[in-house]
C-alpha positions, 0 to 999 in steps of 0.5 A, a space after each residue: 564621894 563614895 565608901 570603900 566596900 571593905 572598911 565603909 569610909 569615904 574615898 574621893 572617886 575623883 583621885 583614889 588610887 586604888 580601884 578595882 572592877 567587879 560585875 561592870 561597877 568599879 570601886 574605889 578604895 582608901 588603901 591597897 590592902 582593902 582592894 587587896 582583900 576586896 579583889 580576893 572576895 567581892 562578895 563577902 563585902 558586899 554582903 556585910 552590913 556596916 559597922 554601927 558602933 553605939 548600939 550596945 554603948 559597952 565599953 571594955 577598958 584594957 590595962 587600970 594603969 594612970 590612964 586606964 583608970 583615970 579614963 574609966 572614971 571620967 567615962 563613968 562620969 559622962 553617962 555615955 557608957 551602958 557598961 564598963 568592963 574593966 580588965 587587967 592582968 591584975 584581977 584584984 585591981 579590977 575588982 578594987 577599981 569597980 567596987 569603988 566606982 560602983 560606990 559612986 553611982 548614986 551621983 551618976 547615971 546607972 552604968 554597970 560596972 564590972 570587971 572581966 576578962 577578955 571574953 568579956 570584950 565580945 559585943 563591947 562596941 569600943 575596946 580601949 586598950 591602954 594596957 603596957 610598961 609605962 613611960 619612964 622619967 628620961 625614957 622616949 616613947 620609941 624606947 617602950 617599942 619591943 616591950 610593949 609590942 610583946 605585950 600585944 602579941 599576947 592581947 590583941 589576939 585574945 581581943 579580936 577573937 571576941 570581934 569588938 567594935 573598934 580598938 582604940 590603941 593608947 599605950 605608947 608608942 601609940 603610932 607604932 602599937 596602932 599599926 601592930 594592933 592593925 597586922 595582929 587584929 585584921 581588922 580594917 583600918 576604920 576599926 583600929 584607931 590610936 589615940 594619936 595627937 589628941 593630946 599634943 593638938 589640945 596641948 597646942 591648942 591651949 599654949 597658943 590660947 595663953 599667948 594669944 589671950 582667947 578662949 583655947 575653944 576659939 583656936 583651930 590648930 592641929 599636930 599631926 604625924 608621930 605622936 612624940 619627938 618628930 610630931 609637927 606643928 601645922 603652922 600653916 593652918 592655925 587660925 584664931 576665931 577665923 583669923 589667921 595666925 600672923 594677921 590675928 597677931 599682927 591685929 592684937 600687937 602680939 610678937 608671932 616670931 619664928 622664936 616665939 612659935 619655936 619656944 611655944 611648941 617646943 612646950 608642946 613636945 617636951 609637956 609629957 616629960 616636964 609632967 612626969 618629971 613633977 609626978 611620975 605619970 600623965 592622966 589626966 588630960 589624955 582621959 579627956 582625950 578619950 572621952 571626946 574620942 569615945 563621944 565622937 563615935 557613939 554619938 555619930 558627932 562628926 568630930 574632927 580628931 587628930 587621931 593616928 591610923 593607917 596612911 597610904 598616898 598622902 604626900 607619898 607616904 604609906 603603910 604606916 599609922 600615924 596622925 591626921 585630922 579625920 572625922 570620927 563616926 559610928 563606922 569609927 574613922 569615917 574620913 581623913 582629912 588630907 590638910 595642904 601642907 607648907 613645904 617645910 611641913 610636908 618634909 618633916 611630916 615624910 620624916 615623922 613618917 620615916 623613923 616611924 616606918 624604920 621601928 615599924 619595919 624591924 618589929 617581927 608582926 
């Protein structure tokens, strides 16, 4: 394995597709837009320093929406954080929302809480971006595209001025509004990461859990592509403490059928919607999410997330962003994970990443 000079994660030498010659050293990079740029200045690349997110541990939270403020709350409770900075279009509710969990730090530990603006956002490590239109009961996440990518053409620029660590996109469509925020920001694809299938692999996680009879922490499974409608099921690589699914199931007398395994992820695709149905909005399981994003990369754990980020060569696909597994560090992603697919996944993984491409492709970014 090398690092790719321009965003600093790991390319497999052996197979990259994009390589570039300078001084007699040949480099190896994950996508063309990084040989691109490093082939425009090899030097400048070679001369910054990695990035090493979790010195300053400052967190900016954009958007105190359900979400924003859910995940403020949950992050002020883990102690990880130094510094939240809490920014909303509404200063009010900023201030509102820091007055209140400000009144809660004798039960925490010392954080500083404040709201702020966008020039507060310089030296934050993570921006968590979670600011936009909300998702309407009957509404998909595809139909929020125009409103919220307008909504981004107004912040991201006022973001990345202040050069932050990384952004962590959460508003929906969140595949869509990564890679917006990635052609906004310039930013390398390390640096802008989505939230992705987060959620709908812990969500799949705990469904097969509750059909299996385990502990949701001794199942490995993953839902990659769009986080949404055309989202797929990785059926191929579930595992329950180290077992496979069918000899798993075929062992505990559980009934693993094709219906069984369609009725159960058919739960999975439709859980947003059943929940903002009952209440109107979902909080609390993506602020969770979150948190174990945020842990991942400040702490440098190493985690393995199904988060959405920029793709280019797996199974032919490119310039899309969309969800892999892929290890989470203080360069943010340090790796994807490159999962052997099934047949019939990889084909609805291809057309995941063709209704993503088509919206992508008829937004003016």
């Amino acid at each position: 394995m090398t690092r790719d000079p321009v965003c600093g994660m790991e390319v497999d030498d052996r197979s990259a597709q994009h390589k570039f010659s300078y001084l007699g050293k040949t480099y190896h990079f994950c996508t063309r837009a990084c040989q691109e740029a490093f082939s425009s200045n090899p030097d400048r690349y070679l001369a910054q320093k990695p990035l090493d997110i979790g010195t300053s541990r400052k967190i900016a939270v954009v958007g105190l929406g359900q979400v924003g403020a859910t995940f403020a709350f949950a992050l002020m409770t883990t102690g990880m954080a130094s510094e939240i900075v809490l920014i909303d279009r509404n200063q009010e509710i900023a201030e509102g929302h820091a007055m209140d969990m400000n009144h809660g730090m004798a039960f925490v530990r010392p954080t500083k809480i404040h709201p702020g603006t966008y020039a507060d956002c310089r030296g934050a490590d993570i921006v968590v971006i979670t600011a936009g239109a909300a998702q309407k009961p009957g509404e998909t996440r595809l139909d929020l595209v125009r409103k919220n990518t307008e909504i981004f053409k107004n912040i991201i620029p006022e973001i990345a001025r202040q050069d932050p660590g990384i952004l962590l996109i959460v508003s929906n469509p969140v595949d869509i509004l990564t890679c917006v925020a990635h052609r906004i920001s310039g930013f390398s694809m390390n640096r802008v990461i989505g939230s992705g299938t987060v959620l709908d692999t812990a969500r799949f996680r705990f469904l097969l859990s509750r059909h299996c009879g385990v502990d949701a922490r001794n199942v490995q499974a993953f839902v990659i592509g769009e986080h949404g409608d055309t989202e797929v099921p990785v059926w191929s690589q579930v595992n329950i403490a180290g077992m496979g699914f069918d000899h798993y199931c075929a062992m505990s007398r559980i009934s693993c059928e094709k219906d069984d395994q369609d009725l159960l992820f058919n739960q999975v695709k439709q859980a947003a919607y059943e929940i903002i149905n009952r209440k109107g909005y979902t909080n609390h399981a993506i602020a969770l999410g979150l948190v174990q994003i945020l842990s991942s990369i400040l702490r440098g754990e190493n985690s393995v997330l199904t988060v959405s980020s920029l793709i280019d060569g797996y199974y032919d696909i490119g310039d899309v962003c969309m969800s892999l597994p892929a290890v989470l560090s203080q360069n943010g992603i340090q790796r994807q994970l490159f999962m052997e697919l099934s047949d019939e996944e990889a084909a609805m993984f291809r057309n995941s990443a063709n209704k993503l491409k088509e919206v992508v492709q008829r937004l003016d970014v």
